[in-house]
DRENZALO-454287 format. One record per atom (N, C-alpha, C): residue in one letter; atom name; z negated, x negated, y negated. Coordinates in pm, whole numbers, padded with zeros to 5 digits. Example, Ala and Ser with C-alpha at 12.3 -4.5 7.8 and 13.67 -1.06 7.14 Angstrom:
2
 res atom      z      x      y
   A    N -00780 -01319  00569
   A   CA -00780 -01230  00450
   A    C -00780 -01320  00330
   S    N -00708 -01285  00225
   S   CA -00714 -01367  00106
   S    C -00787 -01290 -00003
% end
This chain:
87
 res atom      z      x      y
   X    N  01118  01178 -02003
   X   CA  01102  01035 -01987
   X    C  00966  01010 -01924
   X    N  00963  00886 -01847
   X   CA  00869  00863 -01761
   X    C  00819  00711 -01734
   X    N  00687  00642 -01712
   X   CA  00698  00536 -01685
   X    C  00755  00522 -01551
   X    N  00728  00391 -01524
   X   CA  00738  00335 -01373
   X    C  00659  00425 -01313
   X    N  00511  00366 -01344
   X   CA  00400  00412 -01328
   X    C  00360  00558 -01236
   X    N  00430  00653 -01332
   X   CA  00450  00790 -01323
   X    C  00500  00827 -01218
   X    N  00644  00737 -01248
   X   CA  00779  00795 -01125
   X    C  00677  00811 -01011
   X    N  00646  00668 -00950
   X   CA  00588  00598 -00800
   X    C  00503  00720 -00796
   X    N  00398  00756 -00882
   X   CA  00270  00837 -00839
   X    C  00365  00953 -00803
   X    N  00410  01031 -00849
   X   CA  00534  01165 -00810
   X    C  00633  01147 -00735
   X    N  00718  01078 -00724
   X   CA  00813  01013 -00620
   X    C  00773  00984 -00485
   X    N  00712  00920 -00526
   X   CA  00697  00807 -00382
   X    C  00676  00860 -00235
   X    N  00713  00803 -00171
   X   CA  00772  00896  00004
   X    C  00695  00784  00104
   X    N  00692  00654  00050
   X   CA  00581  00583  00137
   X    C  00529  00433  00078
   X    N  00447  00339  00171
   X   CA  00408  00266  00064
   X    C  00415  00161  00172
   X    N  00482  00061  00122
   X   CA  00525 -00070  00227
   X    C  00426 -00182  00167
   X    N  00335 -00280  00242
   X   CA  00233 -00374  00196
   X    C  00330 -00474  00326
   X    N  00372 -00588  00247
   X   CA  00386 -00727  00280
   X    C  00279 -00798  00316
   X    N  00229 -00850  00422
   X   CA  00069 -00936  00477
   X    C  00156 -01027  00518
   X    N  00045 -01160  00435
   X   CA  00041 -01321  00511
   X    C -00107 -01365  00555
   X    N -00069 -01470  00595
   X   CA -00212 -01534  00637
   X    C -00292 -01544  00523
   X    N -00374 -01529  00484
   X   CA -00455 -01616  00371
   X    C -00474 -01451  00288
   X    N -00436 -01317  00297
   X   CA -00428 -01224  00210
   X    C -00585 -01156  00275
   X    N -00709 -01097  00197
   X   CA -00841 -01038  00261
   X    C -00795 -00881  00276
   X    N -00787 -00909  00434
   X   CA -00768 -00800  00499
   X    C -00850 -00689  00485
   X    N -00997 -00751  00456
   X   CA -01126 -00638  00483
   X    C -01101 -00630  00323
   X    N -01074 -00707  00214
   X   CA -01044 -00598  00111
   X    C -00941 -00490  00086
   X    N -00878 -00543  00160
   X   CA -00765 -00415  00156
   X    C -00767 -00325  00201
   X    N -00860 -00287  00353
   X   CA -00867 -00216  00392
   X    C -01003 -00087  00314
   X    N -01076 -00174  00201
   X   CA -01177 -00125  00152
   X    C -01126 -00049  00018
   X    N -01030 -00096 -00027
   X   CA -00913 -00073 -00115
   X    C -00873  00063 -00108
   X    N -00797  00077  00057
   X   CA -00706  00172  00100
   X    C -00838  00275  00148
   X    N -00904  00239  00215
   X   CA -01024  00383  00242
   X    C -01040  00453  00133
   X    N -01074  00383  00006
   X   CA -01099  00471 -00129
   X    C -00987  00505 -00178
   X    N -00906  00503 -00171
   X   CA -00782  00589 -00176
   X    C -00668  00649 -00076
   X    N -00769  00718  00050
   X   CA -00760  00838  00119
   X    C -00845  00922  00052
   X    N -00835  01008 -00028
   X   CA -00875  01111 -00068
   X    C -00803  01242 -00029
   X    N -00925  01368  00021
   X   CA -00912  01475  00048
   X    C -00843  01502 -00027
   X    N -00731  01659 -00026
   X   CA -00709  01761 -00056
   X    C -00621  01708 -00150
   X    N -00564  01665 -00173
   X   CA -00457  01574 -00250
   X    C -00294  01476 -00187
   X    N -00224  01495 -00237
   X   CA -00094  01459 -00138
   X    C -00143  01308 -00134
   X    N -00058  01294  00015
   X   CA -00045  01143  00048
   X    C  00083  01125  00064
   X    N  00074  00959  00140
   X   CA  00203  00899  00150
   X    C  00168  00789  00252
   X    N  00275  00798  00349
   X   CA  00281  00713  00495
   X    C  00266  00561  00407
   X    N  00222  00471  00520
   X   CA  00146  00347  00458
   X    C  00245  00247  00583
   X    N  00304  00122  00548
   X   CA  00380  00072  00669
   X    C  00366 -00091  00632
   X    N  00302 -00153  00713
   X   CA  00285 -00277  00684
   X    C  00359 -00388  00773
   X    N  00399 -00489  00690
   X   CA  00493 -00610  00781
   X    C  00388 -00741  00771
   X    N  00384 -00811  00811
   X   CA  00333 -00961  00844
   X    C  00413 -01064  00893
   X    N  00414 -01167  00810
   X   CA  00511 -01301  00863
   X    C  00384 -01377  00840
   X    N  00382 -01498  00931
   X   CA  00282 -01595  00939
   X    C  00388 -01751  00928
   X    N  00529 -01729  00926
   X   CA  00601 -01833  00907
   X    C  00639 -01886  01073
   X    N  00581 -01864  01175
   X   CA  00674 -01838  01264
   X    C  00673 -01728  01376
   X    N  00670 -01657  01317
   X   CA  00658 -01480  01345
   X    C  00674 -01398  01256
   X    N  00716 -01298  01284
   X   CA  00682 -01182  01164
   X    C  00709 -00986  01261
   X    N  00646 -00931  01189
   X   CA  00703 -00754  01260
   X    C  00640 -00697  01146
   X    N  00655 -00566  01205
   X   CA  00610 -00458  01147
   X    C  00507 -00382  01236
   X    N  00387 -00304  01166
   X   CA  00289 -00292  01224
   X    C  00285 -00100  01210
   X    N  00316 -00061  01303
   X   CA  00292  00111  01275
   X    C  00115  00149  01263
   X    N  00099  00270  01182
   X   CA  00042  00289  01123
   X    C -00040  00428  01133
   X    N -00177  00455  01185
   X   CA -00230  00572  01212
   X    C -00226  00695  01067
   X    N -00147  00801  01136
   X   CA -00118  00903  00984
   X    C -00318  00911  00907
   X    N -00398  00856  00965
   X   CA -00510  00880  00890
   X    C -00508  00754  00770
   X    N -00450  00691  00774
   X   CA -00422  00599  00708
   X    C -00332  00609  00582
   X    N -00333  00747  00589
   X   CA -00191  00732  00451
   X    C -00298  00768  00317
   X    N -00278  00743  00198
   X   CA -00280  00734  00094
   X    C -00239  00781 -00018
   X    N -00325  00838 -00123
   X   CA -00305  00856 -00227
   X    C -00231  00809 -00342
   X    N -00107  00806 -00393
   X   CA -00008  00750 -00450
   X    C -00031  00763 -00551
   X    N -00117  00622 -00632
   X   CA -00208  00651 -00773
   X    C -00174  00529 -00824
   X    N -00223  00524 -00976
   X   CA -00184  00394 -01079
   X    C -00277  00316 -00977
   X    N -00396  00355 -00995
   X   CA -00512  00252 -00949
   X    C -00470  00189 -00789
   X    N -00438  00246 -00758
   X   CA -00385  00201 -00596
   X    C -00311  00071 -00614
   X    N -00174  00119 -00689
   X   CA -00111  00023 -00721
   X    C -00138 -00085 -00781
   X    N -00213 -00077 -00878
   X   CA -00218 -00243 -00946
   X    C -00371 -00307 -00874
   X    N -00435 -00245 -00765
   X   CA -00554 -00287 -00695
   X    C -00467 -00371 -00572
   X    N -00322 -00302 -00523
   X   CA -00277 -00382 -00402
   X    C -00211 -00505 -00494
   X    N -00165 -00466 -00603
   X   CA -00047 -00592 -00669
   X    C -00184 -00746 -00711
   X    N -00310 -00689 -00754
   X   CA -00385 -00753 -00766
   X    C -00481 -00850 -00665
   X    N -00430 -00772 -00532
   X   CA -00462 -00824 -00421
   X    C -00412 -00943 -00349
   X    N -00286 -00841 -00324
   X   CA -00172 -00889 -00311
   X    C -00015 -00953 -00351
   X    N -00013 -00945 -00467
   X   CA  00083 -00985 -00538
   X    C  00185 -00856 -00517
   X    N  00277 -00882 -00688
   X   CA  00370 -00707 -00699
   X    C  00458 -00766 -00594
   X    N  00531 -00830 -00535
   X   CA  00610 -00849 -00452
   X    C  00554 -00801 -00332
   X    N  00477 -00809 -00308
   X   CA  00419 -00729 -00111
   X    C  00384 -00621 -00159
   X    N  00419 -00568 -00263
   X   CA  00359 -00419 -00300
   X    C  00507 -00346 -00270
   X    N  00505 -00259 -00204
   X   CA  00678 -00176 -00263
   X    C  00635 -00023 -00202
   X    N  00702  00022 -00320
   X   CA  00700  00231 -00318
   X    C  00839  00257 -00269
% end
């Protein structure tokens, strides 16, 4: 038996972030630098943006992928809300 928690950190294959207008980009991105850490598995990072009359998806430099950690997670859900968060 396992939490959520757990599964995502062991599971997880990539990490989708929902962006709107009004969300601090430069924190997130200060967020996500500290969790690229060396020598430790990552996970592809893929972000969408709707502004309400637009929206896409934004591909993503593999230096950019991420460490699939508790702290990751509840730093983007806290950012961003658990809904733009998805494993």
């Amino acid at each position: 038996v396992m939490t959520l928690q757990m599964a995502r950190e062991r599971y997880a294959r990539s990490l989708s972030l929902a962006l709107a207008p009004g969300h601090d980009i430069t924190r997130l991105a200060t967020i996500l630098t500290a969790h690229r850490l060396p020598d430790t598995s990552h996970i592809p990072l893929q972000l969408s943006y709707s502004n309400g009359k637009a929206s896409g998806k934004l591909k993503i430099a593999p230096k950019w992928m991420v460490t699939p950690s508790t702290a990751l997670f509840d730093e983007l859900e806290t950012l961003l809300g658990s809904r733009a968060v998805r494993v």
